[in-house]
C-alpha positions as CSV (number, residue, x, y, z in Angstrom):
1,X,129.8,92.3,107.8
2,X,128.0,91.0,105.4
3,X,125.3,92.8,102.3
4,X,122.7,90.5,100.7
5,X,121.2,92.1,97.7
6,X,119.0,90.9,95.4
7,X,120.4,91.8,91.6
8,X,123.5,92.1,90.3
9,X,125.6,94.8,90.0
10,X,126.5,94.9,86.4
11,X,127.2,98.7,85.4
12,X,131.1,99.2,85.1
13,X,130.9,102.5,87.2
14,X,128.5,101.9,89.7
15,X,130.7,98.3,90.6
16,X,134.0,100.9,90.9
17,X,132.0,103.2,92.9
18,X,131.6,100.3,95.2
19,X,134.8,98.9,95.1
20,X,136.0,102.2,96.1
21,X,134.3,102.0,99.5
22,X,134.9,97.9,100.1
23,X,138.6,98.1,99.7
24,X,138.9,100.5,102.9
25,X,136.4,98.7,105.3
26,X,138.2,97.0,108.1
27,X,136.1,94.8,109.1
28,X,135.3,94.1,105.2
29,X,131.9,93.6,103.7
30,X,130.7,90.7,102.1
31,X,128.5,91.4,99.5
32,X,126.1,87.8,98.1
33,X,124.3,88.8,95.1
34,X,121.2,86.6,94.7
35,X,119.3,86.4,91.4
36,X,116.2,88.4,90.7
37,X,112.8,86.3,91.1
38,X,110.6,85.4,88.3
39,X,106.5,85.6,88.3
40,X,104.5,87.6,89.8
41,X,105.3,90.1,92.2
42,X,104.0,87.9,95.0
43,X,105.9,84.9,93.7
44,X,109.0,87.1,93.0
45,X,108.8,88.1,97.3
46,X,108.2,84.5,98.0
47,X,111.2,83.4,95.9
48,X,113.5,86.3,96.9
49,X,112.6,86.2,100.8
50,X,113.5,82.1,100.6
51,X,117.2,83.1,99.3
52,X,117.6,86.2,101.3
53,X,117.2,84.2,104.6
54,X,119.6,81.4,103.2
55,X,122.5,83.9,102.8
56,X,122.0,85.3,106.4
57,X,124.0,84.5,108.8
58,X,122.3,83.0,111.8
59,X,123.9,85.2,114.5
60,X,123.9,88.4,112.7
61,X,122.1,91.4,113.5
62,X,119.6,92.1,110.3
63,X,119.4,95.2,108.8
64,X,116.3,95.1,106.1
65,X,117.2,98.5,103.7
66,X,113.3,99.6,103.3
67,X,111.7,102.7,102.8
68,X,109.2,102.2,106.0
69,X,112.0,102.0,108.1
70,X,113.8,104.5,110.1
71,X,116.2,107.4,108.5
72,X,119.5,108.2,110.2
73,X,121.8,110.8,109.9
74,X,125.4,109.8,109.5
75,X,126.2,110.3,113.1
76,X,123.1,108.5,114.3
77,X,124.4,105.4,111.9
78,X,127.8,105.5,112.9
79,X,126.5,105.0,116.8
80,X,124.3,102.5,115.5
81,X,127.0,100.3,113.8
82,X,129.2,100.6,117.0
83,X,126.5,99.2,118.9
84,X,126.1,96.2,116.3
85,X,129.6,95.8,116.8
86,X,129.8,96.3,120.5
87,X,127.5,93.8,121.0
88,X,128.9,91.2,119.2
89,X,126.4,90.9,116.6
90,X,128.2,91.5,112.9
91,X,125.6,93.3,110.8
92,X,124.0,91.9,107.8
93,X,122.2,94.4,105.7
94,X,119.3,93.5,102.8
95,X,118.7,95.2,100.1
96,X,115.3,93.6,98.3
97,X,114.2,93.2,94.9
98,X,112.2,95.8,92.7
99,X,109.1,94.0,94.7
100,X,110.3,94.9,97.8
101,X,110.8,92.4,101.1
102,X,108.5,90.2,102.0
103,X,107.2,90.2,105.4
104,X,109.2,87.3,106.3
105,X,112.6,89.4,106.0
106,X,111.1,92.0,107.7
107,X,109.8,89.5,110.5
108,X,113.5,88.3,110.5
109,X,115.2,91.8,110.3
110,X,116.5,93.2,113.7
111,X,116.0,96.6,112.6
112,X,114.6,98.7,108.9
113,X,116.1,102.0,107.9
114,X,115.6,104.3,104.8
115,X,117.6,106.5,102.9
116,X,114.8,109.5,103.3
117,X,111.0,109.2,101.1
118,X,112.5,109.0,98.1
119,X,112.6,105.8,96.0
120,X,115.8,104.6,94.6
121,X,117.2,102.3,92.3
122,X,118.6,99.2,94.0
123,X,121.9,99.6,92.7
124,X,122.2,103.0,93.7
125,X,121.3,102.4,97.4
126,X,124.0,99.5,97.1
127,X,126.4,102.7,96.3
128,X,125.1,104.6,99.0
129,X,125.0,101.7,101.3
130,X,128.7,101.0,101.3
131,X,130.1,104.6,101.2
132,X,127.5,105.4,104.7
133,X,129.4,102.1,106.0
134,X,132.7,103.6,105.2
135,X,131.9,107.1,106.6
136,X,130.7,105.7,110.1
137,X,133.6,104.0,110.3
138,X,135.5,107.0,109.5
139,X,133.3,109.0,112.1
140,X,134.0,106.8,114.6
141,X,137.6,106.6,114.2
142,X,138.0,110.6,114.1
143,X,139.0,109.9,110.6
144,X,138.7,113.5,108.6
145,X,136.7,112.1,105.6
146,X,133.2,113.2,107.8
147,X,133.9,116.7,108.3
148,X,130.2,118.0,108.7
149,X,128.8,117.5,111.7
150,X,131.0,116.0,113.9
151,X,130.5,114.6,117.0
């Protein structure tokens, strides 16, 4: 599985927050940090979109993190990502800039979700990203870290 994000993670407890969650994933995430863009916020999209696309893996199924696309509960996600996996088609989520995609990710994405109407700070839906990761695979293995809820 792979994470493209634009930024970097520079914040001593957010990065152990996510290195909490990456060191149990089997299969492991990949996370490629791409620089922030520069100009205006059109140029910024323009310049972010062209490296987002370069880090994604052709075969992959594209997940675009955006806040028009669709909200899952943990369950829902956890069925989601067995179906990615079932398939044969390793996820690769996107997380955008402070601009947001640009229609050309969006184009490429396979799928959008949101975490909910609320706007978030990229680094924080980075956090939340990897630990909803971690909890569908726990869900799906019958793992007791999910204990609302279950299926």
């Amino acid at each position: 599985m792979r994470l493209v994000a634009v930024g970097r993670m520079k914040d001593k407890a957010e990065l152990a927050l996510v290195e909490r969650y990456l060191k149990r994933l089997r299969p492991r995430l990949d996370i490629v940090e791409l620089a922030d863009g520069r100009g205006s916020a059109e140029e910024i999209k323009r310049r972010e979109a062209h490296a987002i696309l370069a880090a994604i893996p052709a075969q992959s199924c594209v997940i675009a993190l955006d806040e028009a696309g669709q909200a899952h509960d943990s369950i829902a996600f956890a069925h989601a990502m067995q179906g990615w996996m079932t398939a044969g088609r390793v996820p690769c989520f996107v997380i955008g800039g402070a601009e947001g995609l640009d229609a050309s990710v969006l184009a490429r994405a396979d799928g959008a979700m949101s975490f909910g109407a609320m706007t978030w700070p990229h680094m924080l839906v980075r956090i939340m990203l990897v630990e909803q990761i971690y909890r569908a695979q726990a869900i799906l293995a019958g793992h007791p870290y999910h204990r609302a809820g279950r299926p």
